[in-house]
N, C-alpha and C positions, 0 to 999 in steps of 0.2 A: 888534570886528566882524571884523577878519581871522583872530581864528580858530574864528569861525564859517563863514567861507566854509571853511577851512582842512576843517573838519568834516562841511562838508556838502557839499564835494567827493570825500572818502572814503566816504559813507555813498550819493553819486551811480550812485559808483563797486563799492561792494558789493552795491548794490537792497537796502539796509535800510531796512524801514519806519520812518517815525518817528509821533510824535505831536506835533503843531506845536498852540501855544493862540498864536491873536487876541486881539484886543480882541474880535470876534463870539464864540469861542466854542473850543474843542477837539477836532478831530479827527484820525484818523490817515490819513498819505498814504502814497505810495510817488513819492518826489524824484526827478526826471527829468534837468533843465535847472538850472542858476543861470548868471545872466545879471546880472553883479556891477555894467557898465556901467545897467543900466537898474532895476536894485536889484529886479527878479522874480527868482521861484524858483516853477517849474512841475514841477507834481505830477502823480500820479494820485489820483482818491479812490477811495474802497471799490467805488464802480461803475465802475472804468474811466473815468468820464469826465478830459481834460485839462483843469488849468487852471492859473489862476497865483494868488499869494501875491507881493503886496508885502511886501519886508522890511521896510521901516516899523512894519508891522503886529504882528509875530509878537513875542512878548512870551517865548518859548520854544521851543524844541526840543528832543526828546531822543530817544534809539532807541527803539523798542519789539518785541514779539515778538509775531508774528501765529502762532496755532494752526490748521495748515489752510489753505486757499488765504485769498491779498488780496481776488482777484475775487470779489465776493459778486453780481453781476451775476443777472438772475433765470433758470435754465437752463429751456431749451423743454423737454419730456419730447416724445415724438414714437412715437407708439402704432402700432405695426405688426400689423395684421390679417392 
């Protein structure tokens, strides 16, 4: 486990996206926070929104490579007459 924190305090530190799989399922975040005392690691997900990720949970980790922006967030278009 320490050198997962080890790893995922480098990858905090570079804003590499990773690809984290649960027991729920797999997706990719962008790791923000680890918080080693309270065993969270707070991400962003593909929307911007903040949350967290018990380490308990995460059955993996590994970098990945996003093509293009993280933020897939839905853009206003805004029509000027």
């Amino acid at each position: 486990m320490a050198e997962l924190y080890k790893q995922l305090t480098v990858w905090i530190k570079e804003k590499q996206p990773v690809k984290i799989k649960t027991d729920r399922g797999e997706a990719t975040f962008l790791p923000v926070k680890l918080y080693k005392d309270a065993r969270k690691l707070f991400v962003y997900n593909r929307k911007m929104k903040l949350i967290n990720i018990c380490l308990d949970h995460i059955i993996s980790i590994e970098p990945t490579r996003i093509y293009g922006s993280f933020d897939i967030r839905e853009q206003k278009v805004v029509h000027m007459y």
